[in-house]
C-alpha positions in Angstrom: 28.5 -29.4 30.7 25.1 -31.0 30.6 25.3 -34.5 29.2 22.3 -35.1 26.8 21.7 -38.9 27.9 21.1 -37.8 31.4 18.4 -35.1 30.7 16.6 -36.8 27.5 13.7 -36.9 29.4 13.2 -33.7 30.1 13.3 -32.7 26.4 9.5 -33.0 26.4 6.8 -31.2 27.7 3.0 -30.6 26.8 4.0 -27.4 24.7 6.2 -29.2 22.6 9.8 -30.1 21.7 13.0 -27.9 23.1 15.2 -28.4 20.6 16.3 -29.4 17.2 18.9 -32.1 15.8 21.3 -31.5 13.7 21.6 -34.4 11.3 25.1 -36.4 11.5 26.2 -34.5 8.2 25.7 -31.4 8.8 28.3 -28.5 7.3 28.8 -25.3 8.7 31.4 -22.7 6.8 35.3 -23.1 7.6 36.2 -21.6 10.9 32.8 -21.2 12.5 33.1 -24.1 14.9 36.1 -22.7 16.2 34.7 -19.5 16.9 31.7 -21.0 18.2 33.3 -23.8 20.5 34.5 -20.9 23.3 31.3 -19.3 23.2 29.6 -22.6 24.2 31.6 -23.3 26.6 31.5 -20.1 28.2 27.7 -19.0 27.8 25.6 -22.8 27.6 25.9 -23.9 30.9 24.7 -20.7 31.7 21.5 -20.6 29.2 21.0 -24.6 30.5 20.7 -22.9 34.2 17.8 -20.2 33.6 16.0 -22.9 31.0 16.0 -25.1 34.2 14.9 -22.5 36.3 11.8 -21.4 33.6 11.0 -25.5 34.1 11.1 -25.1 37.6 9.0 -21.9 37.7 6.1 -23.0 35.4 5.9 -26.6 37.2 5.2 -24.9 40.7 2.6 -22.5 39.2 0.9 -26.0 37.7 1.3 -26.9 41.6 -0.5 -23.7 42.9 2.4 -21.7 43.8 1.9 -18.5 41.4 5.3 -16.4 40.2 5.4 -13.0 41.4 6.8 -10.1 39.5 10.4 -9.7 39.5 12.1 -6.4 42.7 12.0 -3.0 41.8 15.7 -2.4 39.7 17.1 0.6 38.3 15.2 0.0 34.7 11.5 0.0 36.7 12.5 2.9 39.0 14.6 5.2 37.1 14.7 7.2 33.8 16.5 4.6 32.5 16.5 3.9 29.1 18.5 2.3 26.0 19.0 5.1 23.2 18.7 4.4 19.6 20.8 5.1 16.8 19.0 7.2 14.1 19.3 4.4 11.7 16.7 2.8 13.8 14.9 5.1 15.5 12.0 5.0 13.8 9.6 2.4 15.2 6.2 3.5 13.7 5.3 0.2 12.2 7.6 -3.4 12.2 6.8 -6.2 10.4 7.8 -9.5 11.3 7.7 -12.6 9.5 9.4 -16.7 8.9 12.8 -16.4 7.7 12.5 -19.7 6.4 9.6 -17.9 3.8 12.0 -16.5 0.8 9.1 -14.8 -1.2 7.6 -13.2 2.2 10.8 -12.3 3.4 11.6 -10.4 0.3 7.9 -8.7 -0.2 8.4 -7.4 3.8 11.7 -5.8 3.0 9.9 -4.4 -0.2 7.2 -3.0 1.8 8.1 0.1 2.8 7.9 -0.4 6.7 10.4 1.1 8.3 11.6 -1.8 9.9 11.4 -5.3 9.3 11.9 -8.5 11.5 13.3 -12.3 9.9 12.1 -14.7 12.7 14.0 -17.8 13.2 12.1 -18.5 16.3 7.9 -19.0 16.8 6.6 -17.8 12.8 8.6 -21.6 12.1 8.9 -24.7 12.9 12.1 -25.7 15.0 13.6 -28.3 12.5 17.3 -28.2 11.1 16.2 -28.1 7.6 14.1 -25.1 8.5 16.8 -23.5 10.4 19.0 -23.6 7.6 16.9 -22.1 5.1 16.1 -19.0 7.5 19.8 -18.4 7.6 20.4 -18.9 4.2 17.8 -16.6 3.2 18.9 -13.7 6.0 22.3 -14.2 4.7 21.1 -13.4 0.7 18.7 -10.6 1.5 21.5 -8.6 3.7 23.4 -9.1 0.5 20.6 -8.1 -1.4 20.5 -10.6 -3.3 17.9 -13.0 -2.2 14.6 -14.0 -5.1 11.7 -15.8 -5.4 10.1 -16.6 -8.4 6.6 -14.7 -8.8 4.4 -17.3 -10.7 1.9 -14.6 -11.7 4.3 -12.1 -13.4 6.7 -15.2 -14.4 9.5 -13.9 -13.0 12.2 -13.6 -10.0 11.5 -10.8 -8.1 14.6 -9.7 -5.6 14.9 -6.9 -2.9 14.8 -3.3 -4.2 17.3 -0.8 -2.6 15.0 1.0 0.5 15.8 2.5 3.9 13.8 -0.3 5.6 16.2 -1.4 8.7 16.5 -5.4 8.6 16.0 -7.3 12.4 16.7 -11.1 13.3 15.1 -12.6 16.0 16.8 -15.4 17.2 15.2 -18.2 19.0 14.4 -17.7 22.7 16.8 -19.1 25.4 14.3 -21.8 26.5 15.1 -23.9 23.4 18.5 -26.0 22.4 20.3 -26.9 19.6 21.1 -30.6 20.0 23.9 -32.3 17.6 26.2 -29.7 17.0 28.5 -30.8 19.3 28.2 -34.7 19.9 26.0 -35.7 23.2 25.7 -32.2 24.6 22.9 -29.5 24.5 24.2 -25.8 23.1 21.7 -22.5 23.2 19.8 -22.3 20.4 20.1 -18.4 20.7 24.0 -18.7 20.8 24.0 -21.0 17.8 22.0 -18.7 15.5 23.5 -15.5 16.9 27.1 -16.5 16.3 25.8 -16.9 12.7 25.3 -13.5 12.0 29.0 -12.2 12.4 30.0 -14.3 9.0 26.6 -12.6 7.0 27.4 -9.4 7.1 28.4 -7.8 3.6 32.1 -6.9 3.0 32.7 -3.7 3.5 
């Protein structure tokens, strides 16, 4: 597993930092670290690998050497396709927006678009506290019962019941979660994935 104090310099680049830190008193919910712990060891290294190989791609097309499109595979030459399930078929209009936002996040889902998308990745900033606050929200509003207070009418104003079909976006496989697990780097995408299982409402 990749060590954080041997590749701390390669945390920064002119786009930005790659990953957020978890402050030393974090809490996450009874359980999840061991259901998370195998997953990181399993998938990380892996997600460390292509991150690498993105840096390694982008730095020789600063040198001159352009990246050329990836061979011809079954999806590019075939009928291939994914099908939908008619829950979600429906993909006239998507709106996407901050998780971290409660009041947009609840006026999207309120909106009447058939679909709607709770970013945890580029519509925020990558901090912790941030972070936090997109998943606590995502976890309320699947439970329907995520508010914000509207100042004009004076009063909290929560999801109504609609057929709008609720997306997450995760953040992208080029950025890391630092400080979840002492010294080491862990997919930011694997992190807020493995997340989602424990939101889901009883059913």
């Amino acid at each position: 597993m990749l060590n954080l104090r041997d590749i701390m310099t390669s945390t920064r680049s002119q786009y930005g930092t790659l990953f957020n830190t978890a402050p030393s008193d974090f809490n996450l919910p009874a359980g999840f670290m061991e259901f998370l712990l195998p997953l990181h060891r399993e998938l990380t290294q892996r997600q460390q690998t292509l991150r690498q190989k993105r840096a390694d791609i982008l730095a020789s097309s600063h040198g001159g050497k352009k990246p050329d499109y990836l061979p011809a595979s079954e999806a590019t030459t075939t009928d291939w396709t994914i099908p939908l399930p008619e829950w979600c078929a429906d993909q006239r209009n998507q709106m996407t927006g901050p998780a971290d936002d409660a009041e947009l996040v609840v006026k999207m889902l309120n909106s009447g678009a058939p679909g709607v998308m709770l970013d945890l990745e580029d519509s925020m900033a990558n901090t912790w506290s941030n972070l936090m606050t997109g998943i606590a929200n995502i976890d309320k509003a699947l439970r329907g019962e995520l508010t914000y207070f509207d100042a004009k009418r004076n009063t909290n104003t929560g999801i109504k019941d609609s057929k709008t079909v609720t997306f997450i976006r995760p953040r992208g496989l080029h950025i890391s979660q630092v400080g979840v697990i002492k010294d080491e780097w862990m997919s930011a995408s694997l992190f807020d994935v493995a997340t989602f299982p424990r939101m889901l409402p009883p059913s």
